[in-house]
N, C-alpha and C positions, 0 to 999 in steps of 0.2 A: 877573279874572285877567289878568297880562299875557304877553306873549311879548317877552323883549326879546336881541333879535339886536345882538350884537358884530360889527364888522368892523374888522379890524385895517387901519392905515393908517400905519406902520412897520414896517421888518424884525424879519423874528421874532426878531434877537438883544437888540433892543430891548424886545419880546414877554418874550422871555423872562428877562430884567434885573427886570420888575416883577413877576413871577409869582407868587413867593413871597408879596408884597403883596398881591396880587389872590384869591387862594388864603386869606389871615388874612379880606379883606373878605368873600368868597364865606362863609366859615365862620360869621361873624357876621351875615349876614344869616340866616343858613341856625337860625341858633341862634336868631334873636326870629320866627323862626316868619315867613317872608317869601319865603322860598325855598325851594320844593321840591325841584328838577332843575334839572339843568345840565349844557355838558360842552362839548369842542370840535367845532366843524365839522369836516366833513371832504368837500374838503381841508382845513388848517389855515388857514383863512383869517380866524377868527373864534371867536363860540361863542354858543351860545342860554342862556339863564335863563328856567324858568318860574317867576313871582313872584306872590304871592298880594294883594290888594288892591281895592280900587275908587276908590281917589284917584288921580290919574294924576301929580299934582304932586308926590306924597309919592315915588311910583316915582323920577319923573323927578330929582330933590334923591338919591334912591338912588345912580343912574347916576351923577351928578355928581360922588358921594366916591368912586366905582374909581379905585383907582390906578392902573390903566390908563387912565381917563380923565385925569386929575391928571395924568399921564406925558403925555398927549397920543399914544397911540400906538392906541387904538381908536374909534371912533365909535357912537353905539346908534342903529337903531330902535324904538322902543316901541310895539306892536301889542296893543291891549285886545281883548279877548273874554269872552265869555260861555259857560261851561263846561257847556251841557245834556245831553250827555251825556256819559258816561266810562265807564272797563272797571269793574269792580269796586272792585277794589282803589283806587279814586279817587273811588269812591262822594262822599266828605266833599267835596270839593272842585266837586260840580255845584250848579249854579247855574240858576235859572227866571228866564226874558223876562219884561220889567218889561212891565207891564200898560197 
């Protein structure tokens, strides 16, 4: 699983110019099963995606077609982890340390 943190790095009228874009690509990741969660920071300085995977390259070629990437107007960290535990309701999404 990854955590991949937004940080905006243009004005947010700029932000807000791609949104609609950003919002079509969130939808379609969200629809082949890739994305669980998401939403803005707050402050608005950014926003997290939790994405589902273990390729890091496939994530990363992800981040690459945001239109807000494209725009040039946010930057990602991508932070993998290992999901061993979770509440219930995320049961499907835990994950065991590789051996």
């Amino acid at each position: 699983m990854f955590v991949l943190e937004l940080t905006y790095i243009a004005p947010i009228e700029r932000i807000d110019a791609a949104l609609a874009e950003h919002v079509a690509w969130l939808d379609a990741h969200y629809a082949s099963g890739v994305f669980i969660a998401s939403g803005r920071k707050v402050p608005r300085d950014g926003g997290i995606i939790l994405a589902l995977g273990d390729d890091r390259a496939k994530i990363e070629e992800i981040t690459q077609s945001d239109p807000f990437t494209v725009a040039g107007v946010c930057e990602y960290t991508i932070t993998e982890f290992i999901p061993t535990k979770t509440a219930e309701g995320l049961a499907q999404y835990r994950q065991s340390l590789p051996s």
